[in-house]
Backbone bond lengths (Angstrom), bond angles and torsions (degrees), N, CA, C in turn:
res aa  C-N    CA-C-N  psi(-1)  N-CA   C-N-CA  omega(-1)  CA-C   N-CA-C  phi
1 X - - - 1.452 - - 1.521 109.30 -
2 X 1.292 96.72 133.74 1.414 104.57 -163.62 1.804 113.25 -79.81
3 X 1.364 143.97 114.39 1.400 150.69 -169.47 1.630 99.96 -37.44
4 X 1.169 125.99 138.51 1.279 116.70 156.55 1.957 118.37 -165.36
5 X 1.173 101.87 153.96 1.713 90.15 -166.74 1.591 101.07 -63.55
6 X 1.373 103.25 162.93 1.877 129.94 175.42 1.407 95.90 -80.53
7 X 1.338 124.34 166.53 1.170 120.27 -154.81 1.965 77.40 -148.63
8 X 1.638 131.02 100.01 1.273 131.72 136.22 1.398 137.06 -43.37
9 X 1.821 102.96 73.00 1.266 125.44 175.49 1.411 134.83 -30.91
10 X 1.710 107.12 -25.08 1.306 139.08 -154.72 1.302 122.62 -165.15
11 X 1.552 122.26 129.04 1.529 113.50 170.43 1.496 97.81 -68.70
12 X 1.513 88.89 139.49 1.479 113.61 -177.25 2.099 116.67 -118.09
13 X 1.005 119.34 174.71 1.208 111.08 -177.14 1.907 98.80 -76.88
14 X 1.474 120.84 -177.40 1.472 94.73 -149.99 1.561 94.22 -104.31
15 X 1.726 118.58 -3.43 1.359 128.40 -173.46 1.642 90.36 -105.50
16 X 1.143 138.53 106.28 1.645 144.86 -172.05 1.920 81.93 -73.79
17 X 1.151 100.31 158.47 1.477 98.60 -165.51 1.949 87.28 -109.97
18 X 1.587 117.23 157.73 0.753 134.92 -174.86 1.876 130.37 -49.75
19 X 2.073 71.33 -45.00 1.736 116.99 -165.88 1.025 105.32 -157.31
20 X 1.413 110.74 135.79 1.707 106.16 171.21 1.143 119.16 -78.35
21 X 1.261 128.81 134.71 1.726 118.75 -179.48 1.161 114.87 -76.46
22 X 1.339 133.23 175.59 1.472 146.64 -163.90 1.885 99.82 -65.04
23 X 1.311 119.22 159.01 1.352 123.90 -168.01 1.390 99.36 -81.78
24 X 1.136 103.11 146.61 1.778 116.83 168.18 1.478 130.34 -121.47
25 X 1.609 95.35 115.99 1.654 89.41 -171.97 1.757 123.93 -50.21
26 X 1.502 104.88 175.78 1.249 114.94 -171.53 1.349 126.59 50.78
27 X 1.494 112.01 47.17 1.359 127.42 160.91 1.242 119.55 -45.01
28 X 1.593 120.62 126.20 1.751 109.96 -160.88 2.090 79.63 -87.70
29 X 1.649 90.03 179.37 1.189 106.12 -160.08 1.634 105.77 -74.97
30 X 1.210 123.54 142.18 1.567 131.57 -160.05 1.800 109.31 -58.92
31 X 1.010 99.13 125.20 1.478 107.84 -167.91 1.696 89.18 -87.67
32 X 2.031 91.90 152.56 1.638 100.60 179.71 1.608 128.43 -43.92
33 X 1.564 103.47 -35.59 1.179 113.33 -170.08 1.953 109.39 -66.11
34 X 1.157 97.12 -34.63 1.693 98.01 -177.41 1.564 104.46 -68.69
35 X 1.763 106.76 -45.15 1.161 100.88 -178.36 2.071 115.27 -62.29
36 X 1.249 120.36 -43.32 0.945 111.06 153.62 1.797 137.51 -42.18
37 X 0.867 109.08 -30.63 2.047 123.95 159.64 1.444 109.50 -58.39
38 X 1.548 99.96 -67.18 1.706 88.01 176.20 1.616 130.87 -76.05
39 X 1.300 102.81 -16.10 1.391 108.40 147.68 1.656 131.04 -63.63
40 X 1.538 113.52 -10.35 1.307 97.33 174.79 2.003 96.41 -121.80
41 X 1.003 109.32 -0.69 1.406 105.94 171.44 1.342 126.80 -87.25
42 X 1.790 96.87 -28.78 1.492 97.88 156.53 1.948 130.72 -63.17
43 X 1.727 98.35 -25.71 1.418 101.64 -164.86 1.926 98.55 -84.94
44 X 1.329 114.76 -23.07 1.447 106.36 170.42 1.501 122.06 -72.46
45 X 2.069 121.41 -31.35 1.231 116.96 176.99 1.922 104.55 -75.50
46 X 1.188 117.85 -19.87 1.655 136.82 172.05 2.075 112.38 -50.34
47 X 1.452 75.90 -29.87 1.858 86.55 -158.00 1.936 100.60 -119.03
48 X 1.267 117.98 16.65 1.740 128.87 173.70 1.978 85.24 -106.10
49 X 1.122 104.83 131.02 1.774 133.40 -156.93 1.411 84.25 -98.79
50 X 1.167 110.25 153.28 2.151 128.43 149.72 1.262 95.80 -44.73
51 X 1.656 96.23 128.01 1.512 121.89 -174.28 1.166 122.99 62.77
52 X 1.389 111.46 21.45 1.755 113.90 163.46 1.394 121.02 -97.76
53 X 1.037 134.03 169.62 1.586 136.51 -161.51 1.605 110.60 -118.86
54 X 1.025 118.20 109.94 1.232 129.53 157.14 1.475 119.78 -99.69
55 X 1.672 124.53 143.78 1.868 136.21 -146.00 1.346 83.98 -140.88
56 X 1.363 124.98 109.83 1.533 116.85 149.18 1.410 113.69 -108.26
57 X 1.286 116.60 140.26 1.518 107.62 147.93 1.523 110.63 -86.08
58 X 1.514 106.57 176.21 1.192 121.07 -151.69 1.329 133.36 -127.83
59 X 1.312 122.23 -17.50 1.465 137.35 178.94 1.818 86.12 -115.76
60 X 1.590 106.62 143.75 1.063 101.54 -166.41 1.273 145.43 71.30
61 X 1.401 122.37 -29.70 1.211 134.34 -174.54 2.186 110.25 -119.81
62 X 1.042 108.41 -57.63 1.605 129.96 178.31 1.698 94.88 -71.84
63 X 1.167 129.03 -50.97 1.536 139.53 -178.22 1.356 116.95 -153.12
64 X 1.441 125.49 142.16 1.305 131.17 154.75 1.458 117.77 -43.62
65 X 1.194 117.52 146.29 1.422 131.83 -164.92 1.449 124.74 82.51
66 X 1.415 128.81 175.87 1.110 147.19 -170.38 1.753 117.11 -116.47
67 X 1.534 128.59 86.46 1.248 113.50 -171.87 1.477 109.51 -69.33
68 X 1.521 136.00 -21.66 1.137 138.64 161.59 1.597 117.89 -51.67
69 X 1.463 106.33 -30.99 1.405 92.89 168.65 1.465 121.03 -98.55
70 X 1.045 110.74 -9.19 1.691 125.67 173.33 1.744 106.02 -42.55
71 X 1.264 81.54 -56.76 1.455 111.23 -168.72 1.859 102.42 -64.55
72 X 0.985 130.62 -23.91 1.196 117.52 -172.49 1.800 103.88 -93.57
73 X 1.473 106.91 -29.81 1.467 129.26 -168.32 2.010 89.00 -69.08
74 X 1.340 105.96 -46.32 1.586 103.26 -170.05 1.425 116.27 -85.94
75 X 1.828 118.73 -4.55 1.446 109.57 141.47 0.964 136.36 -68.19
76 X 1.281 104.38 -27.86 1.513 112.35 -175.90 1.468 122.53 -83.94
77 X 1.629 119.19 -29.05 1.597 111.18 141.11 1.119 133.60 -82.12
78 X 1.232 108.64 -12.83 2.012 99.86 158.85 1.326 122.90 -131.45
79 X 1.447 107.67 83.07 1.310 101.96 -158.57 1.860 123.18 -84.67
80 X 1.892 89.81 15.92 1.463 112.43 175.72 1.865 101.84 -68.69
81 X 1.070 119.41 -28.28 1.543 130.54 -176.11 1.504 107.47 -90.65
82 X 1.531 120.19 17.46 1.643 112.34 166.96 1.488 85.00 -164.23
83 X 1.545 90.71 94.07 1.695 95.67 172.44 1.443 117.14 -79.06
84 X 1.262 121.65 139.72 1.475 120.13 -177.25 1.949 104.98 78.94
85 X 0.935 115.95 11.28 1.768 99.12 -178.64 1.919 94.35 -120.68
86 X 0.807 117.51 139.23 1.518 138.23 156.53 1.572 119.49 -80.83
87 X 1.223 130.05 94.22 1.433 126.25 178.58 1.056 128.98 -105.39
88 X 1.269 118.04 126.04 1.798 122.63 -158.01 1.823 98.58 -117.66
89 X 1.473 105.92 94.39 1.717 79.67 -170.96 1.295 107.26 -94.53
90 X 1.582 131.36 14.88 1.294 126.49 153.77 1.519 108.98 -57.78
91 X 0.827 119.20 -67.39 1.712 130.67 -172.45 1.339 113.51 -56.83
92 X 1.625 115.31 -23.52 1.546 124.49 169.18 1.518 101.02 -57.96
93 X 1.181 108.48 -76.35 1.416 136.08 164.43 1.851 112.60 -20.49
94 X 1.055 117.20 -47.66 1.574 134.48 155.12 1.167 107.37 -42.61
95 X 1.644 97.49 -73.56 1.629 90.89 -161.65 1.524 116.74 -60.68
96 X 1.483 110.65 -38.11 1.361 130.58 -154.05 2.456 82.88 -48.26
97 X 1.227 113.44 -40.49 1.282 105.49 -146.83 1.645 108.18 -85.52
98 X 1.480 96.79 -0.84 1.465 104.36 -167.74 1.624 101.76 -105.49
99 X 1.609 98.48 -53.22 1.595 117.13 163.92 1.062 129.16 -119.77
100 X 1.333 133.29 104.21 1.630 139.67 -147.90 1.584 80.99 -96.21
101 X 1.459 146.75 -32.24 1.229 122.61 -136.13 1.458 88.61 -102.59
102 X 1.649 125.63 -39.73 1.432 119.97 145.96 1.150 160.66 -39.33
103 X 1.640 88.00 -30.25 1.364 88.95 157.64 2.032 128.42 -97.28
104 X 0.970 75.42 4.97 2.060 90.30 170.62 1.368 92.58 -63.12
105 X 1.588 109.01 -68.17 1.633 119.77 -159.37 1.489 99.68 -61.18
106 X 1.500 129.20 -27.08 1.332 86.43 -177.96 1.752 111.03 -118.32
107 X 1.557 111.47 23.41 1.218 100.60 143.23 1.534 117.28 -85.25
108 X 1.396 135.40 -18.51 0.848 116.56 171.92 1.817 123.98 -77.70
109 X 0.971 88.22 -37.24 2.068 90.82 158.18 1.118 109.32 -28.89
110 X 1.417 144.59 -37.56 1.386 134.44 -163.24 1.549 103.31 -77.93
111 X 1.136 125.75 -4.92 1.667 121.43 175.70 1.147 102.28 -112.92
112 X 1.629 143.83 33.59 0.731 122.43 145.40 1.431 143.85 -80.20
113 X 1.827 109.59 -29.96 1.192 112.54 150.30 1.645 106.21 -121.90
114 X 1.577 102.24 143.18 1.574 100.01 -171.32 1.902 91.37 -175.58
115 X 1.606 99.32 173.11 1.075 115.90 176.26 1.552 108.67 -90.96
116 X 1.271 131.38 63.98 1.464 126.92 -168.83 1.069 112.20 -30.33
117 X 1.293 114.92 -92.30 1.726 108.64 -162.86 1.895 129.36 -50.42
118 X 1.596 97.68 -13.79 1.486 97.96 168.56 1.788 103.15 -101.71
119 X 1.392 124.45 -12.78 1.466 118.33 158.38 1.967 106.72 -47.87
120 X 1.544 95.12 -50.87 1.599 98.58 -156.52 1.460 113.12 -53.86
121 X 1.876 105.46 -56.41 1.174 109.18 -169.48 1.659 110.91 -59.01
122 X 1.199 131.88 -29.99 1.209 153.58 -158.20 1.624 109.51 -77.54
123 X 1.739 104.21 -44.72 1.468 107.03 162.61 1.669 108.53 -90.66
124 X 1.113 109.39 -27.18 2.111 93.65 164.22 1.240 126.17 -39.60
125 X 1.800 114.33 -41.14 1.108 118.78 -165.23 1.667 100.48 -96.04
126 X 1.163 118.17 -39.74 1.436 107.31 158.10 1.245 155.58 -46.99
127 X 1.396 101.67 -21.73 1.667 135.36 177.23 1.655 87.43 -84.55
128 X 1.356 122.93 -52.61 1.336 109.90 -153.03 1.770 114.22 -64.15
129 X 1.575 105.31 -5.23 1.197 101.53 166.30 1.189 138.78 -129.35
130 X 1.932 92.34 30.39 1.391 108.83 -172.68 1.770 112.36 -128.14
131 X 1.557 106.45 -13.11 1.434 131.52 -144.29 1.725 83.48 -102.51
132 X 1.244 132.37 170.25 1.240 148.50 161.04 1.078 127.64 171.01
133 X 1.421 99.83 97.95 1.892 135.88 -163.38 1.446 108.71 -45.68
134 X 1.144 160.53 113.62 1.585 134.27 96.24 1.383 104.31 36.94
135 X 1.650 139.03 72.39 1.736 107.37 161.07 1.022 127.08 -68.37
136 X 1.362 119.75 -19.82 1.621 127.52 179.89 2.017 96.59 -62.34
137 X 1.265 106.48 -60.94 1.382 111.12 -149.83 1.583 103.49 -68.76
138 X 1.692 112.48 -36.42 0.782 87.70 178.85 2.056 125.87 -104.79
139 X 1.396 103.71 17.13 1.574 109.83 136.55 1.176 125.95 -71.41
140 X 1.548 130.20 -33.73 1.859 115.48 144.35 0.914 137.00 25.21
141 X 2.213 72.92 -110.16 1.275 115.77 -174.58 1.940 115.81 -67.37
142 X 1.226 125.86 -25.94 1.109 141.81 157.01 1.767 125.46 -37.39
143 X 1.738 101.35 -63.13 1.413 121.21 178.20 1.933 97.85 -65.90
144 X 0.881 130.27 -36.35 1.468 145.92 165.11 1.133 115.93 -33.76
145 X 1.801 108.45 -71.61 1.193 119.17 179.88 1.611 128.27 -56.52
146 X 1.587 96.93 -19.52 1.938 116.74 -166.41 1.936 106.70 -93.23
147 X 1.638 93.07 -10.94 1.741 89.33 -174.30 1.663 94.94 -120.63
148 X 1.926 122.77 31.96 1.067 107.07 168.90 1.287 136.60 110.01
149 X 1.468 109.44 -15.45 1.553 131.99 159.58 1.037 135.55 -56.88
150 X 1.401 121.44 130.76 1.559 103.30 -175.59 1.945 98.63 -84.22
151 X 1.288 118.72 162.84 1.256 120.69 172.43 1.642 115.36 -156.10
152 X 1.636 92.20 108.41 1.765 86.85 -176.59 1.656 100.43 -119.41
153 X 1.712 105.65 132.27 1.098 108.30 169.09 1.566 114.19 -95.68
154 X 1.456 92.30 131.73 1.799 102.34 -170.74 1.921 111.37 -116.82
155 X 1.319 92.57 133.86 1.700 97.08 -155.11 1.512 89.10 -113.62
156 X 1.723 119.54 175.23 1.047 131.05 150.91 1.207 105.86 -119.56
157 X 1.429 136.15 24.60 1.431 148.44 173.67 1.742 96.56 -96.64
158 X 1.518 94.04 175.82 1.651 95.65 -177.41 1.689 99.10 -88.05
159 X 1.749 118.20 125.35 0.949 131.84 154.80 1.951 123.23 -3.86
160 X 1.042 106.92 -36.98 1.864 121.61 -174.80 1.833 85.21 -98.32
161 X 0.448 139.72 -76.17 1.693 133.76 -167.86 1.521 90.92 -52.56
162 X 1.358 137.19 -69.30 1.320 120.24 -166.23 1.780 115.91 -70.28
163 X 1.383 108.78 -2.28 1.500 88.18 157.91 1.473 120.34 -116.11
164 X 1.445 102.44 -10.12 1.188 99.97 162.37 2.163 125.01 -57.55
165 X 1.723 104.56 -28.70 1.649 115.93 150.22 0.933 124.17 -57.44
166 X 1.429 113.30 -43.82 1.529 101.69 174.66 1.546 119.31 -84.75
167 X 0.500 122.20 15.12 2.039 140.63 154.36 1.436 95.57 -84.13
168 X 0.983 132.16 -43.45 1.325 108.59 -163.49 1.394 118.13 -99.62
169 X 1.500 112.62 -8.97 1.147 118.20 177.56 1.530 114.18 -107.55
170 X 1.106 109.57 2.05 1.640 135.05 151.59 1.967 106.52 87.04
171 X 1.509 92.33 46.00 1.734 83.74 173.50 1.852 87.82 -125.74
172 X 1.140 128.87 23.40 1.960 114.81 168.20 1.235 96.02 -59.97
173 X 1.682 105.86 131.25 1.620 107.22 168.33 1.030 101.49 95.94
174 X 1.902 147.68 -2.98 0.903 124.95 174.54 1.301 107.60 -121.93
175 X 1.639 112.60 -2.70 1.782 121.71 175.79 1.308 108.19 -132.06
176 X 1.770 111.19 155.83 0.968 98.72 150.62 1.720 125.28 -83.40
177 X 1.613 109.82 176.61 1.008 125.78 172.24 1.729 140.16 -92.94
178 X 1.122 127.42 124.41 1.448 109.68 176.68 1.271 90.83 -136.60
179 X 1.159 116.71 137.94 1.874 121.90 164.03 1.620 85.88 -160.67
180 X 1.631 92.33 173.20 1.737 113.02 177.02 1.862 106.92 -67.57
181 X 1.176 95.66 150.42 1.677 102.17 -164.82 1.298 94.29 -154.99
182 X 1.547 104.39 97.76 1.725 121.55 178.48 1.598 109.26 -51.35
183 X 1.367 130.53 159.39 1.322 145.38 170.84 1.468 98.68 -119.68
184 X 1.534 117.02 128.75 1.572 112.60 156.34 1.763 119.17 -31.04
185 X 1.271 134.93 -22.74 1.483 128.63 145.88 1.364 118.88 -108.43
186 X 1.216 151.07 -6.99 1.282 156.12 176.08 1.351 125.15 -143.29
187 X 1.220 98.88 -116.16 1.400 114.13 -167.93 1.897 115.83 -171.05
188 X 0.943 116.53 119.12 1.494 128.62 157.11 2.026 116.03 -14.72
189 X 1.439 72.49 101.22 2.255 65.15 163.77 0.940 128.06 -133.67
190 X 1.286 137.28 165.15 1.749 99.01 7.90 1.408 122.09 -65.91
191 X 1.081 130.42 145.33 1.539 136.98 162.91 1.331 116.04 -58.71
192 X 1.688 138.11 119.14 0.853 144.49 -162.80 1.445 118.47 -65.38
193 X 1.270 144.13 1.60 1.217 149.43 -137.05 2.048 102.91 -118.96
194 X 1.560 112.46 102.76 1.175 114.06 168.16 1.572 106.99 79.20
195 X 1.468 138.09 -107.89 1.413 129.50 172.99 1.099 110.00 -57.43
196 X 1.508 123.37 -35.75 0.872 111.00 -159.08 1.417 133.27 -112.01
197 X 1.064 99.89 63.19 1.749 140.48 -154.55 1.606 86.57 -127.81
198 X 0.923 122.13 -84.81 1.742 120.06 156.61 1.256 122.33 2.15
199 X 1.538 86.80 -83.80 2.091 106.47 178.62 1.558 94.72 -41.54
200 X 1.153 114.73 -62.46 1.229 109.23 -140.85 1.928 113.38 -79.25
201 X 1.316 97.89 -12.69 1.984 109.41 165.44 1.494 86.44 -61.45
202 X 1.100 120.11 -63.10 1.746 140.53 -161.50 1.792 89.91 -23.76
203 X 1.359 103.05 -74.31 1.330 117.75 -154.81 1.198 106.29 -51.41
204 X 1.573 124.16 -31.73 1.498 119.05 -145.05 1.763 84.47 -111.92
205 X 1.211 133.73 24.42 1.375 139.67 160.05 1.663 110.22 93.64
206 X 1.311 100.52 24.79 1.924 84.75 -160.90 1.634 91.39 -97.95
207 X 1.104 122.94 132.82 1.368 121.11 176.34 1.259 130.52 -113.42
208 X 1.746 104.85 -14.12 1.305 122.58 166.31 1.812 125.47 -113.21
209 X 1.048 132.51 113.33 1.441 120.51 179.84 1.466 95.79 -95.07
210 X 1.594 123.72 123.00 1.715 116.84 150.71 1.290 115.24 -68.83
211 X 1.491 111.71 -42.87 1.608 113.60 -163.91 1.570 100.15 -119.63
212 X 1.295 134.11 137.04 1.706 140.04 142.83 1.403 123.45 -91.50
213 X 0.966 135.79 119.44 1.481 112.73 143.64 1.269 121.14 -121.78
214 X 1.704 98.96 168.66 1.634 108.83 173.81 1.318 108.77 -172.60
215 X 1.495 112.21 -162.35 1.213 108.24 -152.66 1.778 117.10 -138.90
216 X 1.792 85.59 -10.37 1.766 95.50 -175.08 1.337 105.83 -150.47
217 X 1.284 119.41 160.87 1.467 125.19 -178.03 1.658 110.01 -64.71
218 X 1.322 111.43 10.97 1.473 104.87 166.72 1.715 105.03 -87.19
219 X 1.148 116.08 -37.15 1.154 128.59 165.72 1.637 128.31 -49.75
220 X 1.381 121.04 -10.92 1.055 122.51 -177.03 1.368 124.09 -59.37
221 X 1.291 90.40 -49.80 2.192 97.89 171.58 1.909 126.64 -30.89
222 X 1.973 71.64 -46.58 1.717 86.30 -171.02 1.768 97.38 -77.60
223 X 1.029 110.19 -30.04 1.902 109.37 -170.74 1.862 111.84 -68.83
224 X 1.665 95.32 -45.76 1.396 102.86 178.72 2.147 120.06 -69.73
225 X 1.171 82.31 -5.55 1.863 110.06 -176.89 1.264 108.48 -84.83
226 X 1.598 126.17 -53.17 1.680 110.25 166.63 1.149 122.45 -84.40
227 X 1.340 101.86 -161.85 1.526 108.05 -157.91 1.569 94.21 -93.93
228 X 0.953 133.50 -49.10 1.638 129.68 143.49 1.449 130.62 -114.47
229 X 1.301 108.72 115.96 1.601 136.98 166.92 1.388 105.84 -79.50
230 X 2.073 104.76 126.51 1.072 113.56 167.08 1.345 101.18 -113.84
231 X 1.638 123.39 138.66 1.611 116.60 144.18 1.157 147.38 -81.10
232 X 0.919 151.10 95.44 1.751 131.14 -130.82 1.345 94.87 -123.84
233 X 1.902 102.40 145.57 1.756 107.44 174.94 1.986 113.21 -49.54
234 X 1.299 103.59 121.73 1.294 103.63 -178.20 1.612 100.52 -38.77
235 X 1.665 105.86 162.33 1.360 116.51 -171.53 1.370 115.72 -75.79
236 X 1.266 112.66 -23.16 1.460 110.09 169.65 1.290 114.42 -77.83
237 X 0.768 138.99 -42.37 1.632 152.91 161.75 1.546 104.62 -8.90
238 X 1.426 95.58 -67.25 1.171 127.02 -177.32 1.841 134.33 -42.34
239 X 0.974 130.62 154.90 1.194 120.33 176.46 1.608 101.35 -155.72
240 X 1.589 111.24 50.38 1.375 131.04 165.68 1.072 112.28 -118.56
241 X 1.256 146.69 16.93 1.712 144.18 -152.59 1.597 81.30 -103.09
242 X 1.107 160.29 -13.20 1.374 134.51 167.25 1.286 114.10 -101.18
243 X 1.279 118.52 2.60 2.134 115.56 -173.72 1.564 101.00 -60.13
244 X 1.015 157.26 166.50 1.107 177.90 -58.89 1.766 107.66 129.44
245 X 1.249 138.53 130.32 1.463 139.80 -172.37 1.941 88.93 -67.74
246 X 1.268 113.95 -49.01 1.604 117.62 -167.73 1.240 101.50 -50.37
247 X 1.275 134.01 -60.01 1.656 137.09 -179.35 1.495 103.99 -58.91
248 X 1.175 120.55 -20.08 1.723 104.54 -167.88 1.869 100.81 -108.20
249 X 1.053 96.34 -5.47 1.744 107.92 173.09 1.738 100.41 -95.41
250 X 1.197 125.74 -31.67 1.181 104.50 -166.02 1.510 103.18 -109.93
C-alpha cells in the first residue's frame, strides 16, 4: 500500500482525541459542516470500483461509542459473565488515558476466557442501548459491499465485541473483521492498534486500500496507507448518526 497523506475532512478540536468517549445524549442538531463530511465521505466510498478495498475503523468512526469499553462496563455489572476476572472500569478508564494501547489489551483480555455465545447475546443487548451507528456510513459501506467491494472493518477493540457491533448496527456479513483476539498467553499478531492496522490488512492479503477511515490519530497509519485517508469528527462529536445515505445523496 502505497504512503499517502490523510485528508482533514473537518475542523476538528486542535488536540484529535486519542479515543472517542462514550456518546452523549442531546446532540444539538447536525451542523452544515458534518453534513458536508458525510456528503463527501459518502462520494469517495461511491467512487472505490468492484474489487476495491475499503478500511474502516470502528468505534468512533462506523458508530458513536466504544465497544471495547462496553465490554469492560458489562463486566463490571455482571461479573457472573467473566468468571474468575475482577473488573475495575474506573482504573480501565485510568489507564485507557495514560495508556490507550494497554488499555485495548486489557479490555480485550476479557474474551479470553468466557461463556461466548451468552457473552454475545448479553453484549448485543447492551450495545443496543449504548451503541449509535452512522446510518449514512453504514448504508455506504453496505451499498459498497453489494456492487463488489471488499470492506474490512478494523478495530483496536477485541474482535467479538466489534462484531458483535456490527450485528447490531446491521452490516455482519457484509465486512470483514479485524479486532484484537487474545491467545491463552497473548495475543494475535499483529495487534491491531495504530501501525498495526496496516500489518494486520497485510496479513489477511489486502495490498491495496482505495478508501480509509477513522477517527483519531491512532488511526493515522491506516489513513496514511491508502490511497485516500479520511478523518472524520469522532462519532460522538457528531450529531449525524441518524442521516440516512438517501437524504445525503439526494
Amino acid at each position: 500500500m502505497a504512503a499517502n497523506r490523510f485528508e482533514l475532512t473537518t475542523l476538528l478540536p486542535v488536540a484529535i482525541p486519542d479515543a472517542a468517549p462514550p456518546p452523549t445524549a442531546g446532540l444539538p442538531p447536525i451542523a452544515d459542516g458534518l453534513r458536508a463530511e458525510a456528503v463527501e465521505v459518502l462520494a469517495a466510498i461511491d467512487a472505490v470500483p468492484a474489487g476495491g478495498c475499503i478500511a474502516s475503523d470502528c468505534d468512533g468512526t462506523i458508530w458513536a461509542g466504544d465497544v471495547g469499553d462496553e465490554l469492560v462496563r458489562l463486566a463490571e455489572a455482571h461479573p457472573h459473565l467473566f468468571p474468575g476476572v475482577r473488573v475495575d472500569a474506573l482504573a480501565y478508564f485510568e489507564r485507557m488515558e495514560r495508556d490507550y494501547i494497554g488499555g485495548c489489551l486489557e479490555s480485550a483480555s476479557l474474551t479470553r476466557t468466557l461463556a461466548e455465545p451468552e457473552v454475545r447475546a448479553a453484549l448485543f443487548d447492551w450495545l443496543d442501548r449504548r451503541l449509535a451507528p452512522r446510518l449514512w456510513l453504514v448504508e455506504g459501506l453496505r451499498a459498497a459491499t453489494e456492487r463488489g467491494v471488499r470492506v474490512v472493518a478494523v478495530s483496536a477493540s477485541a474482535r467479538l465485541a466489534v462484531e458483535v457491533g456490527l450485528r447490531r448496527c446491521g452490516l455482519a456479513g457484509h465486512c470483514e473483521v479485524i479486532g484484537v483476539d487474545p491467545t491463552p498467553t497473548g495475543f494475535v499478531a499483529p495487534v491491531p492498534i495504530g501501525a498495526g492496522k496496516v500489518a494486520a490488512l497485510q496479513r489477511i492479503g489486502v495490498g491495496r486500500v482505495d478508501v480509509a477511515l477513522g477517527d483519531s490519530r491512532w488511526d493515522g497509519p491506516l489513513l496514511c496507507a491508502a490511497e485516500r485517508g479520511l478523518l472524520l469528527r469522532p462519532g460522538s462529536q457528531a450529531s449525524d448518526v441518524h442521516l440516512s445515505a438517501v437524504a445525503l445523496r439526494g
